[in-house]
N, C-alpha and C positions, 0 to 999 in steps of 0.2 A: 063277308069276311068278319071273324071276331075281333076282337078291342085284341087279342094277344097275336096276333097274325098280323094287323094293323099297325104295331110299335113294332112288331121286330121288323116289319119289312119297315117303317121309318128310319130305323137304327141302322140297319142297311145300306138303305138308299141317301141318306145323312155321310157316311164313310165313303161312299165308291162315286159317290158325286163326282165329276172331273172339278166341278167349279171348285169344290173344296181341296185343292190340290196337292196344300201342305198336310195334309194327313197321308196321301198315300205318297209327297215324300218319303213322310217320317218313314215308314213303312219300306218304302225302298232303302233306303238307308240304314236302317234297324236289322233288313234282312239279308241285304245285299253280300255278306259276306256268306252266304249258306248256300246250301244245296238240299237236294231231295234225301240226301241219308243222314240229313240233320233235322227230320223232321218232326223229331221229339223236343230238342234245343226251342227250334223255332218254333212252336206252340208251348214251351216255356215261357219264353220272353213275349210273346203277343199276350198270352192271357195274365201275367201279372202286366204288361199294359192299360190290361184291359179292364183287371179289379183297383188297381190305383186309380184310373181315369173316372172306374164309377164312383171312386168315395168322393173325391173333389166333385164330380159332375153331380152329388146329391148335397154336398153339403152346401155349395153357387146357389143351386135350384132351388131348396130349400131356405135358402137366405140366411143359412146358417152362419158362411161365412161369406162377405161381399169382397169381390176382388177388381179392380179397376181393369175394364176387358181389353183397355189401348196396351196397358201394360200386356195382357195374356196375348194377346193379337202379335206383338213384340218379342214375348218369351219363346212362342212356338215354333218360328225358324229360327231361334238360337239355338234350342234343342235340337232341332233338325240339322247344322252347323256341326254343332259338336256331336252328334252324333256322326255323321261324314267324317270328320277329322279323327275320330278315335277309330274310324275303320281302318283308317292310315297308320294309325301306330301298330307295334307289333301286339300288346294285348289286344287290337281290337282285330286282328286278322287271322288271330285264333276261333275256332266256332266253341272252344269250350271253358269254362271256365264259368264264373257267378257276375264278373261285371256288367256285359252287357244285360244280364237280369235286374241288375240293383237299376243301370241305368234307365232300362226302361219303367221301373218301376217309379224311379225321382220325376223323369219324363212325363210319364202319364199324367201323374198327380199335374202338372198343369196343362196337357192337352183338357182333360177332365173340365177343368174351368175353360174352356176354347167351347167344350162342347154343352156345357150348363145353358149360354143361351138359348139356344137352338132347342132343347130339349124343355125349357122353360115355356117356351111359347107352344110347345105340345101337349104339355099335359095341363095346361090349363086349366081347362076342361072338363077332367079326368077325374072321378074320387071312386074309392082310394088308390092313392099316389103310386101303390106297388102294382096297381093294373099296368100303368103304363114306363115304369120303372124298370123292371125285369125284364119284360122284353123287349125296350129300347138299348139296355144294354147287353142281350142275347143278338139282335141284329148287328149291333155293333162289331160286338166279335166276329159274327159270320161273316161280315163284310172284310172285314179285317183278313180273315181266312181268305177269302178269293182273292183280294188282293195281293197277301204272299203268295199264293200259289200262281198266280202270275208271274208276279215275279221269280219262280222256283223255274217256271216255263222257259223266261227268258235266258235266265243265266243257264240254262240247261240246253237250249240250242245252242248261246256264244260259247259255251263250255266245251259240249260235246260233240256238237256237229263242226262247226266252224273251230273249233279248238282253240280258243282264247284262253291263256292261263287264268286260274281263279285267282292270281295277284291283279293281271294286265282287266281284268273284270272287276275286280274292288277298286281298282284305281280308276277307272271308268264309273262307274257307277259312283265311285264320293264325290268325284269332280264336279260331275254332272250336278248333283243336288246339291254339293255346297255351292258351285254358281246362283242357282235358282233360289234357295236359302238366302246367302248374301241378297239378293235381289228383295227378296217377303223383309230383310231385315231392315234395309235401308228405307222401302218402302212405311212400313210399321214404324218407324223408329219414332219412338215416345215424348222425347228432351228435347 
């Protein structure tokens, strides 16, 4: 296996971890209000996730800029919170419009610092820094990819087979993570 087959499947296998589990949260949450015939929207919003997350995760890594990780470890189910709760409003139960793009893009930028450790202790190693760079955050996104389409699965059985309204399914599906959220948040809490 090459050094660029190597990082993306780390990048990969970094997202779809279970242990990591507030990523594919966020992930449910971010997408949870979509379906299969929004699947240009929803590879909007994952991949400027996915470019915001890599500026912060090179600018950590790079020690460019240092961010207190109790803090990030903190922020990350708050994002995941508010992103839940904004599925609930009426903008956020719309699939189109620019916000949930901005959002995920404010978002990223500190998932990004979530994932700079992790990413620190891999490239270590590594010179030059773009061998293991690129395609750490190419696996990312992939990962990210199968994860919503997962998610695409599910809400496409409770949807269409079992016929669960795609209201009584957003309302399900934010409940659910913002529970779990509140839980990373109390846990994490900083102060």
């Amino acid at each position: 296996m090459n050094s660029f087959e190597m990082f993306t499947r780390l990048g990969f296998e970094h997202i779809t971890d279970p242990k990591g589990y507030d990523h594919i949260l966020f992930l449910l949450a971010l997408c949870g209000v979509y379906s299969f015939r929004d699947w240009k929207k929803i590879l909007i919003v994952v991949t400027v996730f996915t470019i915001a997350h890599s500026i912060t995760l090179a600018l950590a890594a790079f020690k460019v800029v240092k961010v207190d990780s109790s803090l990030i470890e903190f922020l990350i189910p708050v994002t995941i919170l508010v992103t839940a709760i904004f599925n609930l409003t009426k903008a956020g139960q719309t699939t189109s419009g620019n916000l949930k793009v901005v959002l995920s893009g404010l978002f990223g930028l500190i998932h990004g610092f979530g994932f700079s450790n992790f990413y620190r202790m891999v490239m270590l190693d590594t010179k030059p820094w773009y061998e293991s760079y690129l395609p750490f955050n190419i696996g990312i996104e992939l990962g990210q990819l199968a994860i919503v389409l997962a998610v695409l699965i599910l809400s496409f059985i409770f949807q269409e087979i079992f016929k669960v309204t795609r209201k009584s399914w957003n309302i399900f599906i934010s409940g659910a993570v913002s529970s779990i959220s509140i839980t990373l948040i109390i846990e994490n809490w900083p102060f």
